[in-house]
N, C-alpha and C positions, 0 to 999 in steps of 0.2 A: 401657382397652378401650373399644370405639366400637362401641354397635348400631345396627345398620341390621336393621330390621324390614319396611322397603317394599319394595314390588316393583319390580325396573326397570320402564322404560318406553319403549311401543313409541309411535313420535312423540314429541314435545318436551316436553319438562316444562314449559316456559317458556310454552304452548300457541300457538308462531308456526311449529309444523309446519306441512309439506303433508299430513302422512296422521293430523291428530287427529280427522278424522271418519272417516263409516261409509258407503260408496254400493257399488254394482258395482266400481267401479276401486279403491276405497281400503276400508281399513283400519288402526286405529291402526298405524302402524309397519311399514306398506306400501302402494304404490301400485304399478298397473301402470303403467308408462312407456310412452303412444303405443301404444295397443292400433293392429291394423293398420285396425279396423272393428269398428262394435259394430252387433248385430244387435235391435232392441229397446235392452234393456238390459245386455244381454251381450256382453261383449268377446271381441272372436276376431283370433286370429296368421294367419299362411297359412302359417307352418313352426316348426319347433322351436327359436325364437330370442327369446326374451321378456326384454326388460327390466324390473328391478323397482328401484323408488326405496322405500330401506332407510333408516329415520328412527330412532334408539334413545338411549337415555340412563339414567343412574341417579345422583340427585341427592345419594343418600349413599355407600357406599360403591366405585362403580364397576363394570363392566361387567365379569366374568370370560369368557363366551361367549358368541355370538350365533351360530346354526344358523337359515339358512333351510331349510325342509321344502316338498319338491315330493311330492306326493300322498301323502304320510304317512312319507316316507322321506327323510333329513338329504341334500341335494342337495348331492353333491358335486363340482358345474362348477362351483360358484357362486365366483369369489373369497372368499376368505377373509374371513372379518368380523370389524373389529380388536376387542381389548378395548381398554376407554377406561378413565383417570380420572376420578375421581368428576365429575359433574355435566360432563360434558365431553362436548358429543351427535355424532353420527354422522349425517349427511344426505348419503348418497350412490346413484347410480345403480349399478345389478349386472347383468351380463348372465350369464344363465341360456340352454344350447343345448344343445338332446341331453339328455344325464344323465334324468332319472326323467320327462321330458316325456312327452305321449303324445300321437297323436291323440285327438279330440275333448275329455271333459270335463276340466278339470286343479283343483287346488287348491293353494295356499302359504298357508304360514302362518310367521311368526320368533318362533321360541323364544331366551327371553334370561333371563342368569344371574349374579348380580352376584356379589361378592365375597363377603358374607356368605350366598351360598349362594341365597339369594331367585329362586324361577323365574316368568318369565312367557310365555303364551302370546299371541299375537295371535289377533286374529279367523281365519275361514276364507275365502281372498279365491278366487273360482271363476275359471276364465278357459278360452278352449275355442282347441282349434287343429284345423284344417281345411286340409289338405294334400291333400284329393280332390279331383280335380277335376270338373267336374258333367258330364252327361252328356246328348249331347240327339240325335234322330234324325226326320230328315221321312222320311215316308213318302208316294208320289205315288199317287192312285186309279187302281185296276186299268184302270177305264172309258176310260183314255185308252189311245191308243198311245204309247209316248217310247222313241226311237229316241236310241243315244249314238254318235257320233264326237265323237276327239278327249279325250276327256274330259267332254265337257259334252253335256246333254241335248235332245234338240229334239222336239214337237212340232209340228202346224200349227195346234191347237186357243189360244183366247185365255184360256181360262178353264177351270184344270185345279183340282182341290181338292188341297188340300198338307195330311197330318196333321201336326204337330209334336207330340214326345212329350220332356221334358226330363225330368232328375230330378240331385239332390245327395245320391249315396249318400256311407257314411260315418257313424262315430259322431258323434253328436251337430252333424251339419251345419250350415252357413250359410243356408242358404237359394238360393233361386234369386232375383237382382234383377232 
């Protein structure tokens, strides 16, 4: 009989992962792949289409399951995540679309489960998607006169005041650049 008493692990054991650290994009045993744009420090999609580079291993007994979770529910677009042989790692890119995404805030995390039963959780990796599009409208002062043919506007005045009013409705937006 063989105990295994450790925990798998999310990134490499070998510690020549891409996701053994800790920032906005990464997490042991996950990294977001090519966020579309990061706003400050946070990364944001423009749709429901997020790749995620999925790094795991278990140096003793082997890898029974690996479940990615989108916002706290086992996301089931995601390709299937193999079990492995003992000490045998998995470094691979996953495309997650649709399934448990949501506009604005989102979180994943990979839960891994080795043979001898052993569970681990990864960190919580945040990521936002922004599918609104922003909204902006001029408005021209009363004071003038603006005559339209055609489609387009004409006064005779050189110097008319133009309001601009924009805004990026939407949970948790992007911003306006």
């Amino acid at each position: 009989i063989s105990i295994d008493d450790g925990e798998p692990q999310g990134g490499l054991v070998s510690g020549s992962g891409q996701t053994n650290a800790s920032n906005s994009t990464t997490t042991p045993g996950l990294k977001l792949h090519s966020p579309d744009y990061m706003v400050g420090t946070k990364p944001y999609y423009n749709s429901k289409n997020v790749d995620f580079f999925i790094e795991y291993e278990d140096e003793y007994s082997g890898i029974d399951e690996a479940k990615l979770y989108i916002n706290g529910n086992v996301e089931l677009q995601t390709p299937t995540l193999p079990q492995l042989p003992t000490a045998t790692p998995h470094a691979q890119v996953h495309n997650v679309s649709g399934g448990n995404l949501r506009e604005g805030i989102n979180n994943a995390q990979l839960w891994l489960k080795d043979l001898a039963t052993n569970e681990w959780f990864s960190g919580t990796l945040d990521f936002y998607i922004d599918e609104t599009e922003p909204e902006g409208l001029m408005e021209f002062s009363s004071q003038f006169e603006l005559r339209k043919n055609n489609g387009k506007l004409w006064t005779k005045e050189n110097d008319i005041n133009v309001d601009l009013w924009y805004t990026d409705p939407g949970p948790n937006p992007s911003g306006i650049d």
